[in-house]
TORPA-4810 file (N, C-alpha, C, O; in nm, 3 decimals):
<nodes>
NODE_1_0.677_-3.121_-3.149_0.534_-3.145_-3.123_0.453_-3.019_-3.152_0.350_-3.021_-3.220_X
NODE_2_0.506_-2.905_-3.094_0.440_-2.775_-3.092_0.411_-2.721_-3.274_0.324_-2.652_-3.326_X
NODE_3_0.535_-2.793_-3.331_0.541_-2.769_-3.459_0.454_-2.817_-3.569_0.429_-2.747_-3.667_X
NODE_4_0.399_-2.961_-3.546_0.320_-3.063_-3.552_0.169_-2.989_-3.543_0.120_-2.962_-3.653_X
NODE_5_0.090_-2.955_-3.425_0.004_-2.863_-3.438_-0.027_-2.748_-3.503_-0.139_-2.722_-3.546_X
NODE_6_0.059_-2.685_-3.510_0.096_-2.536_-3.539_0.055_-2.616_-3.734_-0.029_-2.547_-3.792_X
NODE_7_0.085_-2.692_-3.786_0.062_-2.755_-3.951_-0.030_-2.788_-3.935_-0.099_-2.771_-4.036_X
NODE_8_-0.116_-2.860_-3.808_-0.234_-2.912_-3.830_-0.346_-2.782_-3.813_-0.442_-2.760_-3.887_X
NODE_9_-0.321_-2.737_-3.745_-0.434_-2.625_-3.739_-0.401_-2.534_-3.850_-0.479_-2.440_-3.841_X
NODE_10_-0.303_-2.514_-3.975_-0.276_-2.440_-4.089_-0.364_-2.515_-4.202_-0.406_-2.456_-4.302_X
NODE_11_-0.386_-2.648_-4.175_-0.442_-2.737_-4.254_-0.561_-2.740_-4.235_-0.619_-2.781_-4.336_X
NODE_12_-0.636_-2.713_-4.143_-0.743_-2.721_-4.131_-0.861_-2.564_-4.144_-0.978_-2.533_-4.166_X
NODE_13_-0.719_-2.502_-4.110_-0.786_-2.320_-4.172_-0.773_-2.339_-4.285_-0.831_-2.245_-4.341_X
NODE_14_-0.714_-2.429_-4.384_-0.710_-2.425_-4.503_-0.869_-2.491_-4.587_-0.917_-2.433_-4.684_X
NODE_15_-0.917_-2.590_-4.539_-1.042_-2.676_-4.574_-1.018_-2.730_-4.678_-0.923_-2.794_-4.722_X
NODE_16_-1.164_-2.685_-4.732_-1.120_-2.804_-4.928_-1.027_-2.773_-4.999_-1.006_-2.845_-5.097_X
NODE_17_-0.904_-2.608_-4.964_-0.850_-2.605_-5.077_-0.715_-2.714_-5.006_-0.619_-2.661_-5.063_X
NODE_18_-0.675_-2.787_-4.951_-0.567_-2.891_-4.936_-0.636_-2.956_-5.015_-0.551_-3.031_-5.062_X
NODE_19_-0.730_-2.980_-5.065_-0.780_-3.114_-5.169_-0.681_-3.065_-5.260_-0.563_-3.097_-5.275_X
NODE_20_-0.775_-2.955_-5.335_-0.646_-2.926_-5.452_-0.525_-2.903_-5.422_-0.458_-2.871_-5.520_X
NODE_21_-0.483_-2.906_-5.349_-0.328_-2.843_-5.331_-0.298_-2.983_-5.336_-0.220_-3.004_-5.429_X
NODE_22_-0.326_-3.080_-5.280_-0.273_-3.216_-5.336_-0.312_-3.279_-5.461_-0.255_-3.373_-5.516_X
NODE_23_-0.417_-3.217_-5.500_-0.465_-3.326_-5.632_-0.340_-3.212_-5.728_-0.292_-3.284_-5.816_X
NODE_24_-0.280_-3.071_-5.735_-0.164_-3.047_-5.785_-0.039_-3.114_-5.732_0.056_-3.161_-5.794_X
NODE_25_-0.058_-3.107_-5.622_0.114_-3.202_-5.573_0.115_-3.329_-5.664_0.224_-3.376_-5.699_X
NODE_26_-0.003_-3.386_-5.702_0.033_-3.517_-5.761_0.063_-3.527_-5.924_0.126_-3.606_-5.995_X
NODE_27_-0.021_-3.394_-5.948_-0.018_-3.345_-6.079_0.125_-3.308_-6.175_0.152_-3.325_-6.294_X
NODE_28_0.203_-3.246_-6.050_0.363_-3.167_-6.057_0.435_-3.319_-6.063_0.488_-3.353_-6.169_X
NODE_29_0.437_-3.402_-5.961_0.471_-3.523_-5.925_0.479_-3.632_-6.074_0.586_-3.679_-6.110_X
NODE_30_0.413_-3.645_-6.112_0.325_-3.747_-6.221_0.382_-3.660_-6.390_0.393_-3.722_-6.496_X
NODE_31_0.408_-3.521_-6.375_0.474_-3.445_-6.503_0.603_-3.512_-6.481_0.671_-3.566_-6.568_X
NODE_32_0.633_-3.503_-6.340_0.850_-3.499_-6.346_0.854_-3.670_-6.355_0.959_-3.694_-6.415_X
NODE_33_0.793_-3.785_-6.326_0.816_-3.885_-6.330_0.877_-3.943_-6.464_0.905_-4.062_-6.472_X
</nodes>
C-alpha cells in the first residue's frame, strides 16, 4: 500500500511530462509489435 502512494505522489510530481512518457511507452510498444 505504502508502495502504491509512494508511485502516486512520483506521478503526480511528475505532471504533463507522464503524458509523454506514455505517448513514448506506446510508441516503443507499437515499433516491437
Amino acid at each position: 500500500e505504502q508502495e502504491r502512494e509512494r508511485a502516486h505522489a512520483a506521478l503526480e510530481g511528475f505532471g504533463p511530462r507522464a503524458q509523454r512518457l506514455r505517448e513514448l511507452a506506446d510508441l516503443i510498444v507499437h515499433r516491437q509489435a
